[in-house]
N, C-alpha and C positions, 0 to 999 in steps of 0.2 A: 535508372537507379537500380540497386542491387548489382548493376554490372562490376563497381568497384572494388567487390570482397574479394580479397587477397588469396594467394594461391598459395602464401605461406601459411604453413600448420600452426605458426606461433604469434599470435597480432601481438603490434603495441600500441600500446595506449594514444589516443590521442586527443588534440582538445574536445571539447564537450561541442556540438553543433549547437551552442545556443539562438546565433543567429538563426537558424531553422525556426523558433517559434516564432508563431504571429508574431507582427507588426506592435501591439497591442502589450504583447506578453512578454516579450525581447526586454520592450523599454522598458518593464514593471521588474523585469529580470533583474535589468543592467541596475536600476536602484536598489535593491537587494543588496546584487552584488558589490556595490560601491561601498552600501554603508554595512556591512558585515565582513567584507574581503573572505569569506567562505568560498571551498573549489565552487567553479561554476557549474561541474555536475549535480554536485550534489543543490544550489540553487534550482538548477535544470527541471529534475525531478522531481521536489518542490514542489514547485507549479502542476507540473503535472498531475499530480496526486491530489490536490487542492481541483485541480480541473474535472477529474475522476468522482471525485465525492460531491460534488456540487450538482453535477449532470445527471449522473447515472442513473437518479429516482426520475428522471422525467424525457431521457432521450437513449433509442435503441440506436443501429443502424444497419441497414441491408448490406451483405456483402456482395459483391457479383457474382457469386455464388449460389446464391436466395435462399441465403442463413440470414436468419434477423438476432445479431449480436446485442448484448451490451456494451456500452460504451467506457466498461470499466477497467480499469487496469489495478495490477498486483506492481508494488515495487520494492525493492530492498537494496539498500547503501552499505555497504562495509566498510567502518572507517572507525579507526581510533578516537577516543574521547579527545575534547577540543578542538572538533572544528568546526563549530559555530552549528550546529543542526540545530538544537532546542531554540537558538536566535533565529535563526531562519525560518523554522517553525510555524513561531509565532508570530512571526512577521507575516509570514506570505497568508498563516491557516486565521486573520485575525478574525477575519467577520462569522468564519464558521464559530468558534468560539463564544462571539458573543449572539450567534444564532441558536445555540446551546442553551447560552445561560437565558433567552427568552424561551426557548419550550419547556426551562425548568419552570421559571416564576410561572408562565401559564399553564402548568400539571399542575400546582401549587393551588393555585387559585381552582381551579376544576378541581383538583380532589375537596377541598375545602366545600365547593358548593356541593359536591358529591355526595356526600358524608351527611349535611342535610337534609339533601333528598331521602338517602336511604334511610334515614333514622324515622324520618316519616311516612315511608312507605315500611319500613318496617312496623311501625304502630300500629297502619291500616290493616298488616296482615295478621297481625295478632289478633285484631278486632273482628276481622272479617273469620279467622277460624275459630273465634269463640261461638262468632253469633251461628257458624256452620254445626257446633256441636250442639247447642242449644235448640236449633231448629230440628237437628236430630231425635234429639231428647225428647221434644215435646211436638213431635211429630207434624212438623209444620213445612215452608216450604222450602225442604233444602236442599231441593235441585238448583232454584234458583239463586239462593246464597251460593252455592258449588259455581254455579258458574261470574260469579261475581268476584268471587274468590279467583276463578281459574284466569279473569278477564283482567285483576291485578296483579296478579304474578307476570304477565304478561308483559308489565310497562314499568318492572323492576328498572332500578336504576344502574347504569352499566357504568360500572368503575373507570374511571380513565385512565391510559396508560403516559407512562416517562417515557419518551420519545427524546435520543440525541442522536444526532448526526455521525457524531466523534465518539470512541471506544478505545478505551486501550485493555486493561488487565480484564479477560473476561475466558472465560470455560462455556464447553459445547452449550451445556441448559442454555444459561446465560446466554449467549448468542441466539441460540432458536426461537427464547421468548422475545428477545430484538427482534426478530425476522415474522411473527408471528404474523399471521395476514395476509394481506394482500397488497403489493406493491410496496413491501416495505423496505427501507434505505438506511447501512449504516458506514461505517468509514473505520476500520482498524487502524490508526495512526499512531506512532511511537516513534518518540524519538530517543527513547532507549530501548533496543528490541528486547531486551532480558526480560520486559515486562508482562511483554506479548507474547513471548518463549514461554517463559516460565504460567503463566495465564491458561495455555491449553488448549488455544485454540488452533494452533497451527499441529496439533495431534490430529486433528479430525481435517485429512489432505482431500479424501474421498467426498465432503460435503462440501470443503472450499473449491475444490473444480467444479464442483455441479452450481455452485452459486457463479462462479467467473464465468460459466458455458453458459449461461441464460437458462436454467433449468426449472420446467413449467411448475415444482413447487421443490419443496425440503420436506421433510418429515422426520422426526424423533418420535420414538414410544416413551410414555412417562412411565412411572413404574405403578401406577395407578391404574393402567390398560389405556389412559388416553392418550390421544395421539398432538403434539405439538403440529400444526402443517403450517408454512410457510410458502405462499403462491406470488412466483416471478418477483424475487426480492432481490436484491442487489447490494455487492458488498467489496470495497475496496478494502486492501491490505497494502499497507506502505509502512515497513520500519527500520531503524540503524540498527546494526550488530557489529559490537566491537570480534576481530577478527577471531578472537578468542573463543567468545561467545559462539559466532557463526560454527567455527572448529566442533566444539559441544556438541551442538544441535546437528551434526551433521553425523556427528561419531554417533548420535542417538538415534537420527530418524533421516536421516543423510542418504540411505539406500532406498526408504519408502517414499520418500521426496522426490527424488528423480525418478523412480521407478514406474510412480503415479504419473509423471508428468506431471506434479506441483510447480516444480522449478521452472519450467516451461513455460509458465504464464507470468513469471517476471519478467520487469526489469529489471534490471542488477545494473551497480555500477561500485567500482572501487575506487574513489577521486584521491590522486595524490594530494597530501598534505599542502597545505598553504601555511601551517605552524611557521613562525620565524620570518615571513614575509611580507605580516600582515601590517605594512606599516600606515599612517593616519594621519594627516595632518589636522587633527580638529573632527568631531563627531560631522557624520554626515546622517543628513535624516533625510529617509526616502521621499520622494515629490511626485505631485501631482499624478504623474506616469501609474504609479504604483496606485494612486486611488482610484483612478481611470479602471483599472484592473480587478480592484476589489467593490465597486461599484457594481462590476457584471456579476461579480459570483454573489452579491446581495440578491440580484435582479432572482439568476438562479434558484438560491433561499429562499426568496420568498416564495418564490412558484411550488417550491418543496414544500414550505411553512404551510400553506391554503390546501396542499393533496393531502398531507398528513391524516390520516384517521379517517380518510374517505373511503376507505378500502376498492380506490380508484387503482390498477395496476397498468390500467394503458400509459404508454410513452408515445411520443412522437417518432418515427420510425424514418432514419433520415437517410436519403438514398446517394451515389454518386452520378453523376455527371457523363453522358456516352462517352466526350474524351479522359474522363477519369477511369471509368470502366476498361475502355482499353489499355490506357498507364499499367494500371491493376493488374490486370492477364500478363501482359508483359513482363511485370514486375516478380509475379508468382511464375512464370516459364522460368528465369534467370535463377530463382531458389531451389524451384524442381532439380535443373541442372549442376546448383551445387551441393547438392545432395546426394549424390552419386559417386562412386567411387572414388578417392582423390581428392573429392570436391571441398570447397575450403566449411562446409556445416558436414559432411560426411561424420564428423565425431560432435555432434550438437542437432541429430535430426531431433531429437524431444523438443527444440528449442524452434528451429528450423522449422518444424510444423504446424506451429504456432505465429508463424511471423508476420503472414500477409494479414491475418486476422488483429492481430494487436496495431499493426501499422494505421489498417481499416479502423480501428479504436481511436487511434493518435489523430488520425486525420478527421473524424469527426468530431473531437473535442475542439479540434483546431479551429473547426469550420462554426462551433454553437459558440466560441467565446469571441469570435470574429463578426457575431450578428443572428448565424445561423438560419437564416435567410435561401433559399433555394436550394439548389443540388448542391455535393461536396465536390469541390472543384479542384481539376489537374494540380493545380499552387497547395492546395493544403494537402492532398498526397503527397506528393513530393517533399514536402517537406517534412511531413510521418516520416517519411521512408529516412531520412538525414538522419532522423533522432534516432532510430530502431534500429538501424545500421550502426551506430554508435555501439549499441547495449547489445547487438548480436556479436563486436566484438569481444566486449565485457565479460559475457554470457561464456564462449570461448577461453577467456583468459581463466575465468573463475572456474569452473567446472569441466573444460576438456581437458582427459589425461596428460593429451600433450604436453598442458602448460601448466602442470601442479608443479611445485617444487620439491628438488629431494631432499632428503633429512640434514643433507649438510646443510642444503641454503638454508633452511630453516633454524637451525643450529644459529647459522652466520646471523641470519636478522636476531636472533634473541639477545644471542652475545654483542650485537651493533648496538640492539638499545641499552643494552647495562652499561655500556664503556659510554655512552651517550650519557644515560642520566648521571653515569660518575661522573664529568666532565661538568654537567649543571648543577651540580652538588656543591661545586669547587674543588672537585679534586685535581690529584697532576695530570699532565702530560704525557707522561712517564709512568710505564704501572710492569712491575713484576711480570714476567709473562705465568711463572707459577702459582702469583696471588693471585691473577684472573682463572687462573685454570681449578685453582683450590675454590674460589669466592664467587665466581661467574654460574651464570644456570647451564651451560654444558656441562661441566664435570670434566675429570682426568681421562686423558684416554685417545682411541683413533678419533672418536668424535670432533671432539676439542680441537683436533689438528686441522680435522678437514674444515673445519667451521675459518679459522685462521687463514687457512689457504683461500677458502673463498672472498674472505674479507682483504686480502691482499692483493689478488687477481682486480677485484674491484678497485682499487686504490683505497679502500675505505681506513686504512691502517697499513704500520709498517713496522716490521723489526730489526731493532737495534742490537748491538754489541757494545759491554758496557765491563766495568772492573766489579760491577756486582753480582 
């Protein structure tokens, strides 16, 4: 594996390696996919994100290395509005969801007993510091009310926390007090990234790698002089950005992203459209397979549900297999070497150094939703490696110089999609070449030309001669 990465500077696309996931996960896939017709990537991903958030509070893994990782992954989809994410979403994220709305009703219920407690422990202390000043006063024993006093402050009642799984619009504070503790687990998930952009969390790159690196705590200062700490906490990020959007975010913070090595702990993937092919003969509702699926990530939740508030941070530390170990080495020589001059990651080492690590992640999610039962074994790397090999071309297509487009093609797709939506609109066939040039979003000029000539080189259009 890895021996397949191409020696061309320019990869394309190709289909999604679904089959690569478990046996288990495939099937649960394939219903997904049947009954949304959504690209299979972006399904793909899905899953895995779901697999990520489920695990991550309660299983590490050893790399051959002897780094003890998390088993959590970062991902990001770029994709136009409609195609099916927020369905997809919801489908594959549903048990987390309603593992949410049970830590809400039970915070609910604990604050409420909360609130009784403290109100009575609050009386006792009023009571207890009167009878302190009084014993003062009248010169009695109030060493021992002092310590009576000191012996109830002691069994104060402690406020309980909102505890969910799932986040999406949230800023630094806000995430730190999530993280507060020890072993604590939350899940970035958007399936509009604008939310999560715009939110503020993806400003603070320097705290998000230190949570994706298994980093033994977090800390913020408050403005107060105390200190927020957060010990061996875990925190997946997965969300859509329409291409626009992602463009923004990158004109904004696009050089300190990559720079950090943010970018690097994704997956990424751009799935071609499936708009206009999503044909259906009749609703399909996902089966059995898929409850099979979401069954285990209950199993998961619940394990999650019972650590909750334990300020329990141990995980289970899941190791590979001697013939997986060797895979491994191997696998990591073949990256080493294309990483070197010419080599096809030579313009993606941010990403590239990153790989054997995230693969090592994929293939222990693979191996705890599979039973996760003994060592991680040769079949579930290997088939990490299919998926990750996927996303290292992606990884390439999206962010190496190489493969950026120039300002024509860019030009060419904007003016593809207005002669597009003119066309769904009802408009003609036939259009002015100077009303596009006057009405279209290039504008008059070299531009406008070059955008035409690229749209024609593609076949995507063609110019006529006409008496007008």
């Amino acid at each position: 594996m890895y021996t397949s990465l191409q020696t061309s500077p320019l990869p394309t696309q190709e289909s999604y390696p679904l089959q690569a996931l478990p046996l288990g996960v495939h099937a649960a896939a394939l219903d997904v996919l049947e009954s949304t017709k959504a690209p299979p990537s972006l399904v793909g991903m899905e899953f895995l994100t779901n697999m990520s958030a489920t695990a991550q509070g309660l299983f590490d893994v050893r790399l051959p290395i002897g780094k003890i990782s998390p088993v959590t992954l970062n991902s990001l989809i770029v994709a136009e509005s409609g195609e099916r994410m927020s369905a997809v979403h919801r489908i594959v994220g549903a048990p987390i969801y309603t593992f949410d709305e049970q830590q809400r009703e039970a915070y609910e219920e604990s604050l409420r007993l909360y609130e009784q407690e403290f109100r009575v422990w609050k009386a006792t202390e009023k009571a207890l510091t009167r009878k302190l000043s009084k014993a003062v006063k009248d010169d009695g024993d109030a060493e021992t009310v002092q310590q009576e006093l000191s012996d109830w402050t002691g069994v104060k009642p402690v406020k309980p926390r909102a505890r969910r799984l799932m986040r999406q619009n949230i800023t630094e504070r806000a995430m730190m007090d999530a993280l507060e503790g020890s072993g604590e687990s939350v899940a970035f998930i958007g399936d509009e990234g604008e939310i999560i952009i715009k939110g503020g969390v993806l400003d603070q790159t320097g705290l998000l790698n230190k949570a994706w690196d298994g980093a033994e705590s977090l800390m913020r200062d408050r403005a107060n002089g105390d200190s927020i700490v957060a010990h061996q906490p875990r925190v997946t990020i997965a969300f859509k950005a329409q291409p626009e959007v992602l463009k923004e975010l990158l004109k904004r913070r696009g050089a300190v992203m990559r720079s950090s090595g943010h970018w690097a702990r994704y997956l990424v993937g751009n799935p071609p459209s499936t708009q206009g092919t999503r044909l259906s003969h009749g609703f399909a509702q996902c089966s059995a397979r898929l409850e099979a699926f979401h069954a285990r990530m209950q199993e998961l939740l619940d394990q999650l549900g019972a650590k909750a508030g334990s300020d329990d941070a141990t995980r289970q530390v899941l190791e590979f297999s001697p013939e997986a170990e060797w895979r491994w080495w191997s696998m990591a020589n073949e990256v080493e070497r294309q990483i070197g001059p010419g080599g096809y990651l030579s313009d993606i080492k941010d990403f590239a150094s990153k790989i054997m690590e995230i693969t090592s992640r994929v293939a222990a999610l693979f191996h705890i939703y599979e039973g996760g039962d003994g060592l991680i074994t040769v079949d579930s790397l290997d088939r990490a490696s299919h998926i990750v090999e996927w996303h290292c071309h992606e990884f390439k297509r999206l962010f190496s110089p190489a493969c950026q487009p120039s300002q024509a093609e860019e030009d060419a797709q904007s003016l593809c999609t207005y002669l597009r939506q003119h066309r769904m609109q009802g408009g003609a066939h036939l259009l002015l070449k100077r009303n596009v040039r006057l009405s279209g979003p290039v504008g008059a000029g070299k531009r406008f030309d070059e955008a035409l000539r690229v749209l024609i080189n593609a076949n995507c259009l063609r110019i006529v001669c006409g008496s007008r």
